[in-house]
C-alpha positions in Angstrom: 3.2 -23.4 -17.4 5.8 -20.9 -17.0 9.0 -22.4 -18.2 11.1 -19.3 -17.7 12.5 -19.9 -13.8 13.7 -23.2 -15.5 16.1 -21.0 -17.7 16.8 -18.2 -15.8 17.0 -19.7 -12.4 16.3 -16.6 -9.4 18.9 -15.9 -7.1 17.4 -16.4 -3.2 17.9 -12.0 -3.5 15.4 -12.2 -6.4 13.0 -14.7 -4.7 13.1 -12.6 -1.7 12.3 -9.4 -3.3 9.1 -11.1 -5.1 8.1 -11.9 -2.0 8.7 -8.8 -0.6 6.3 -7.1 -3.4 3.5 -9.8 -3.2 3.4 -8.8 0.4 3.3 -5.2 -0.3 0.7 -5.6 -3.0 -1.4 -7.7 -0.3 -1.4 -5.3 2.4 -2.1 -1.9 -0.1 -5.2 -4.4 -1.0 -6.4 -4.0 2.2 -5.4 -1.5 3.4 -7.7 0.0 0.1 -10.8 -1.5 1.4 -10.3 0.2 5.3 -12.5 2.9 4.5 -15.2 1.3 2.7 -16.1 -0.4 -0.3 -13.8 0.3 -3.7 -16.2 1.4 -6.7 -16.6 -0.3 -9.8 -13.5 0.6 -11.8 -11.5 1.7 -9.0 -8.2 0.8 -7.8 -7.4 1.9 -3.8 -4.4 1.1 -2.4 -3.4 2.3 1.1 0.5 0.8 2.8 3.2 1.1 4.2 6.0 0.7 2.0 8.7 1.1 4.6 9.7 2.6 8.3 9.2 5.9 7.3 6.6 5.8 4.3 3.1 5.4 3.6 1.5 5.5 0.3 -2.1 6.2 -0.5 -2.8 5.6 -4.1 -5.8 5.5 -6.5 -7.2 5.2 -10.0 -10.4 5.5 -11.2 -11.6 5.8 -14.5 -14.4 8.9 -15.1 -17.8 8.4 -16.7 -16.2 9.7 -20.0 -13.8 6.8 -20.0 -10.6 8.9 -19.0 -8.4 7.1 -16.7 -7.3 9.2 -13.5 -4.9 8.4 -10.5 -3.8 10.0 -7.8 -0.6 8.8 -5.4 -0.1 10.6 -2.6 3.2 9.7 -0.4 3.4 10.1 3.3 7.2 10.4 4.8 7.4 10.3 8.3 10.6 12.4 9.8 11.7 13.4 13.2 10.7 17.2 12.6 7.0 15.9 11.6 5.4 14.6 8.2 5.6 15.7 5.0 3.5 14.6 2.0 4.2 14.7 -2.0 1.0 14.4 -4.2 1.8 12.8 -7.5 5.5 14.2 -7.8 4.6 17.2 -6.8 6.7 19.3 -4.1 6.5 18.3 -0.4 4.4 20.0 2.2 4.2 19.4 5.6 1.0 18.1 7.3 -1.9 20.1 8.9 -2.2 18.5 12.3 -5.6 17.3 11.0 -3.7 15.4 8.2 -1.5 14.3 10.8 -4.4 12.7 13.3 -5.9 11.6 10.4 -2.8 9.6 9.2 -2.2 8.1 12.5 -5.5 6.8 12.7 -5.0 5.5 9.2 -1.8 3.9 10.3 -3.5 2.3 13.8 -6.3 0.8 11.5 -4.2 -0.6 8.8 -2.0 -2.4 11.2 -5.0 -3.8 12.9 -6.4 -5.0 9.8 -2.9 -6.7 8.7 -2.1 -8.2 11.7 -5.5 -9.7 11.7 -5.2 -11.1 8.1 -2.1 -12.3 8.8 -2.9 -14.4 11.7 -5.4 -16.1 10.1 -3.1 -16.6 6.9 -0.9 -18.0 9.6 -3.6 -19.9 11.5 -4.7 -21.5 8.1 -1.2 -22.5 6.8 -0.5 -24.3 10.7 0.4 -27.9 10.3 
């Protein structure tokens, strides 16, 4: 049993925040398994972390035992989208990119929306 919260009480901000992360760690869990099934050893997260970004990570460790990752960020502005792989500089998307982000986007809010309703559906009273 986890005594802490006992002595350091959370503010409602704090609580809310928590929340906020479970949520986002939820939907990058599915949104990971939208384009089929996650290897052995292999984290896939795909989300939206807010209005304007999405965020397509992975790790993976190789058959030597290294441990890889790979985060690639998605910011959506009014001029058009740009990415940044792992840190790197931004570059704006190919229209390819683009169609295939937007068809990312449409599935992954399909896929939440559905969980969510039957999270909701499940929880009724």
């Amino acid at each position: 049993m986890n005594i802490l919260p006992r002595i350091l009480p959370r503010s409602q901000e704090q609580r809310i925040l928590e929340y906020e992360r479970e949520l986002i760690r939820y939907e990058a869990k599915i949104g990971g398994q939208l384009f089929g099934e996650v290897p052995k050893n292999h984290i896939r997260q795909f989300f939206c972390l807010d209005q304007h970004t999405w965020v397509w990570h992975e790790e993976w460790k190789a058959k030597d035992g290294t441990s890889h990752s790979s985060t690639t960020k998605y910011f959506v502005r009014p001029t058009g989208i740009i990415k940044s792989q792992n840190g790197d500089s931004y570059k704006k998307l190919s229209n390819k990119e683009t169609h295939n982000l937007l068809k990312a986007a449409t599935l992954y809010t399909k896929h939440i929306d559905k969980a969510y309703t039957q999270v909701l559906q499940t929880t009724a009273i």
